[in-house]
N, C-alpha and C positions, 0 to 999 in steps of 0.2 A: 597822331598816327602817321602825320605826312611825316616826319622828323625821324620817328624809328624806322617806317619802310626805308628811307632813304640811306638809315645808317647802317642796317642790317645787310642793303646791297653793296654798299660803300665796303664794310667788312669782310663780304665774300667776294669782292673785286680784288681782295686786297691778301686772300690769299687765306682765310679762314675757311673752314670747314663747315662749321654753323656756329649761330650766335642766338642769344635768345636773353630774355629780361625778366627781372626777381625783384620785388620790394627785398631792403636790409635785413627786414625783421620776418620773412618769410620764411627761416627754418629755427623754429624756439626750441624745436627738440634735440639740436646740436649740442647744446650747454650740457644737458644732463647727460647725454652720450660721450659725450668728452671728459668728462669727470667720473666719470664709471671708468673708461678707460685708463685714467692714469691714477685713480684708485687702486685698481686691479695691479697697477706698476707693468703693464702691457706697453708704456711707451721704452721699455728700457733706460738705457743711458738718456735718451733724447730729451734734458731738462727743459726745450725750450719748448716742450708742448704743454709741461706745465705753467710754464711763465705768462704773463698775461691772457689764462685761458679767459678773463672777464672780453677779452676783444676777440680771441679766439670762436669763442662759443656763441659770442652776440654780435654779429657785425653791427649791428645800430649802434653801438660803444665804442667801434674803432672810428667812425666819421660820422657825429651826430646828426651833419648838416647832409648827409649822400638822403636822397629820394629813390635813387634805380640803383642797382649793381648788373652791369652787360656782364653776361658768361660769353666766352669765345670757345671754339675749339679747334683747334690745327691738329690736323690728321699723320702721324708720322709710321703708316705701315710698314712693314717689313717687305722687300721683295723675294725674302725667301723662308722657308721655315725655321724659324731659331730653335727651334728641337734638335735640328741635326747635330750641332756641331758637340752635342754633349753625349754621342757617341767619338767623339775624337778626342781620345783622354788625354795625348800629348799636346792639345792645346784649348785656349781659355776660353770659356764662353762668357762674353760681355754685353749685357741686356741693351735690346734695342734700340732705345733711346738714347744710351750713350755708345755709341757708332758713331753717329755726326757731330756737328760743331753743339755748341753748348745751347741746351731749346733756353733756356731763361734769359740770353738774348737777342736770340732770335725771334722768340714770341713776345717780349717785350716792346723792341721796337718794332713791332708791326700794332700792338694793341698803341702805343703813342699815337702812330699814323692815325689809329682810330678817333682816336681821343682828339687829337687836335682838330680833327675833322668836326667832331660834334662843337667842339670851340668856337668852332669858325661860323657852325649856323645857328646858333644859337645864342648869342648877346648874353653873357654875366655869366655863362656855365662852366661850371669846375669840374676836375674828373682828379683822380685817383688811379693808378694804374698798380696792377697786383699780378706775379708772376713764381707766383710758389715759394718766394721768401717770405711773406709779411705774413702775421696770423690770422691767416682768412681760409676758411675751409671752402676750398673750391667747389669739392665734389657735389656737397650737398646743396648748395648752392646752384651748380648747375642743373642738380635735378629740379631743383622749385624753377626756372628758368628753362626748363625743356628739353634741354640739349640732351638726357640720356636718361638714366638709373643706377646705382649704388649700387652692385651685383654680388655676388655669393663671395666675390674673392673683395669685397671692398673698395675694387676700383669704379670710375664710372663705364659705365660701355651703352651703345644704341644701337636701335635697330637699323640706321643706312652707316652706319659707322663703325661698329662692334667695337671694342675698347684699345685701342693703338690711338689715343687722344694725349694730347698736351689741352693742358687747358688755361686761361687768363681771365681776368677779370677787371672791370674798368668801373669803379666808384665813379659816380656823379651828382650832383646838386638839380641836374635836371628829371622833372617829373615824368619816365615813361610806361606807357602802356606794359603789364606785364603778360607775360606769357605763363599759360596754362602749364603747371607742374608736371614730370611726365612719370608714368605708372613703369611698377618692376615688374621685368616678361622673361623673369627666370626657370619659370615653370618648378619641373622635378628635376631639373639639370643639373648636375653635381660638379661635371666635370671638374671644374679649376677646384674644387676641395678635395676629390680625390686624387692628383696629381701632384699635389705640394711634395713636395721632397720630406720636410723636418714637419710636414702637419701644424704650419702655425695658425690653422682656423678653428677654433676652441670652439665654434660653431658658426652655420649659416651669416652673413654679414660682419663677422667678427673676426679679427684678426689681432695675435699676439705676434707684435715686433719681434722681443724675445728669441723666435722661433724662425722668423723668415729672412731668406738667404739675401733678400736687398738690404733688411737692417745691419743684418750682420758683415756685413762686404762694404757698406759704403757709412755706416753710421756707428757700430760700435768700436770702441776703443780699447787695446787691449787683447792677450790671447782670449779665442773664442772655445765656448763651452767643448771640449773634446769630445763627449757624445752626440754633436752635432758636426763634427768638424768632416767627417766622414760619407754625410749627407749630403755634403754643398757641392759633391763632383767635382768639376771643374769650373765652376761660376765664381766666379776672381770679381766681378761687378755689377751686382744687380742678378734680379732672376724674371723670367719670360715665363714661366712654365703655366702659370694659371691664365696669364693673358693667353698664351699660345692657343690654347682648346677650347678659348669661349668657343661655342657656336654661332654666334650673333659674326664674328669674324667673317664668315662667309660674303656679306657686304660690304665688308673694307675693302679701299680703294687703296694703291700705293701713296706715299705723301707728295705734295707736289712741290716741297721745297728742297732744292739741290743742296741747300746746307745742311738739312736735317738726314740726309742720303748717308748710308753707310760708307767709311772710309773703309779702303783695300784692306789696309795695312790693320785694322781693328776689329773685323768679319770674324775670324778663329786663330788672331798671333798665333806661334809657337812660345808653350810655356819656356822653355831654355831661353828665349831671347826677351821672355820679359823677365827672369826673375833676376836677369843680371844688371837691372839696370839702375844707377846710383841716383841722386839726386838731381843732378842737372840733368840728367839723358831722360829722367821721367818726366820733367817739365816741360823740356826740348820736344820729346814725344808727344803729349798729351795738351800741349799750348791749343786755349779755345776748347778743350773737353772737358765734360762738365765732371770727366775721372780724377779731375788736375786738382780737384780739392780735397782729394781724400790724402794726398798727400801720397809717399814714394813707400812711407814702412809701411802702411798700410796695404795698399796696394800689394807691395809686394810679401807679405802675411800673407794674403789669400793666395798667391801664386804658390805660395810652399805649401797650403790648404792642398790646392790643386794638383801638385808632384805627388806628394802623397797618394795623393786617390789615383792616379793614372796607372799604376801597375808597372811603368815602366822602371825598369833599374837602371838605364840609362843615364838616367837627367837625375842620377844622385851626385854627379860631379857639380852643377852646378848651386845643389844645398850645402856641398860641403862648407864653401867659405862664409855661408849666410848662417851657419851656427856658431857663428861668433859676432852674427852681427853688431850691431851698437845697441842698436834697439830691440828688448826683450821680446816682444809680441814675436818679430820676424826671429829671433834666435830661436826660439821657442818653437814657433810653426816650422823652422827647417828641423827640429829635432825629431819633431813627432813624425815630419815627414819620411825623414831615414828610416826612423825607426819601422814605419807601415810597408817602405819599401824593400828593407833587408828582411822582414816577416813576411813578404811576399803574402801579406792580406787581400784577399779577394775585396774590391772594388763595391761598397753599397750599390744594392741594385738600384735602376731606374725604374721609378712607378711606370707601369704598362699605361698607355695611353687608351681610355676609353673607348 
């Protein structure tokens, strides 16, 4: 117990939000839940949550020799409400977490600091560090570990935290005490399901990819379903909307780290100055964002998404020359954008906030 008190404190010295400990084989009901899911074809495009669902679904499979998994959590609240700016259709609304520099290395090497720390007191200890690349289901994990609950919209959220968490985990070979799993205190509260834009909650804890505007903005490939394209607003990266109205929110605290801080220039761009921008200017722009991987056509696909929806006639001058672009998706989304725009189509409403 002296080892974990010391490293739990060591972790919030260090700039964590909470930490808490899980045997590997503490969530067996992950496997079946993960295979129902990609049963269902609910991951979309995303093959690689098929791929190795045996380590996936069983962490005791991905490091036979780990005894504990540390769950972390770095707090990355918002200091303002990311609802607003999807009242300002002439510009993009870019989900909260990618605002600041890239969290997968910034939580990264802060869980190493950790990790090496337990190295150092510990004689023969190995650790593993995990940061949303490798096939380790964090979420559930964190719940057998403490740190929060699985919520109606599928993220984790807690009671002195509400869900604006990044989360990491730290594999090791040393034996620690575990922490008691923490209970869901969702009550009758709907909010984050009846707010979704395209309704991608097929029910309570369930969530089709398919349907939500983060898969689609940052993970699918290709023009996006046109009965949806109309839903997504102006959300060019990610979507806030069911984080925004947990209730639990209420006790989140701003984040404390300056890197994870929203940058000026990425709060509400104007869409006309991003959807002009070519491949090196999106690099150039976006160098250290974790935007910078979805790549420029992408990217700017959803920017012609976004023109579209905005009602403005305007900002057709800058779709003109992207209907020829290289790349089909973006030719494509500038067409349909013209087209919504010269039809002067009234704007999908925005769900009324509870």
């Amino acid at each position: 117990m002296g080892v974990k008190a010391d490293l739990c404190a060591f972790a919030l010295d260090s700039g964590f939000a909470k930490v808490g400990v899980c045997r590997p084989g503490a969530v067996p009901e992950t496997a079946g839940r993960l295979a129902a899911f990609v049963e269902a074809e609910r991951h979309g495009q995303m093959g690689w949550m098929a791929e190795r669902m045996n380590w996936r679904g069983d962490p005791t499979a991905l490091w036979p020799e780990a005894r504990s998994v540390i769950m972390l959590a770095e707090n990355y609240a918002p200091d303002v409400d990311p609802l607003a700016v999807l009242e300002q259709r002439d510009r993009a609304a870019i989900s909260v977490y990618a605002q600041g520099r890239d969290y997968h290395d910034v939580v990264k090497k802060r869980l190493k600091l950790v990790g090496r720390w337990l190295i150092d007191r510990v004689p023969g200890a190995e650790i593993k560090v995990f940061v949303d690349t490798a096939p380790v289901m964090e979420k559930p994990l964190a719940q057998a570990a403490g740190l929060g609950w699985q919520g109606k919209h599928t993220n984790l959220l807690a009671r002195d935290l509400g869900n604006w968490v990044f989360l990491g985990a730290i594999f090791t070979t040393v034996d620690l005490e575990p922490d008691h799993a923490e209970a869901e205190h969702c009550g009758s509260c709907t909010a984050c399901l009846d707010i979704c834009p395209t309704q991608a909650f097929p029910a309570p804890y369930q969530i089709d990819a398919r349907r939500c505007i983060s898969y689609l903005t940052i993970e699918h490939k290709g023009p996006i379903d046109p009965d949806l394209r109309g839903l997504m607003g102006n959300r060019i990266y990610g979507c806030d909307d069911c984080l925004a109205v947990c209730p639990w929110n209420k006790f989140a605290v701003q984040g404390r780290d300056v890197r994870l801080a929203a940058r000026d220039d990425l709060r509400a761009p104007p869409l006309a100055e991003l959807a002009i921008l070519d491949d090196a200017a999106f690099r150039a722009r976006f160098s250290g964002s974790p935007i910078k991987r979805i790549g420029r056509d992408r990217f700017v696909r959803n920017v012609c998404y976004a023109i579209g929806n905005s009602g403005n006639r305007g900002l057709a001058d800058v779709l003109r020359p992207l209907m020829t672009d290289a790349d089909h998706a973006v030719a494509d989304a500038a067409a349909w954008a013209m087209t919504r725009l010269m039809e002067d189509t009234p704007c999908a409403p925005q769900p009324s906030l509870p």
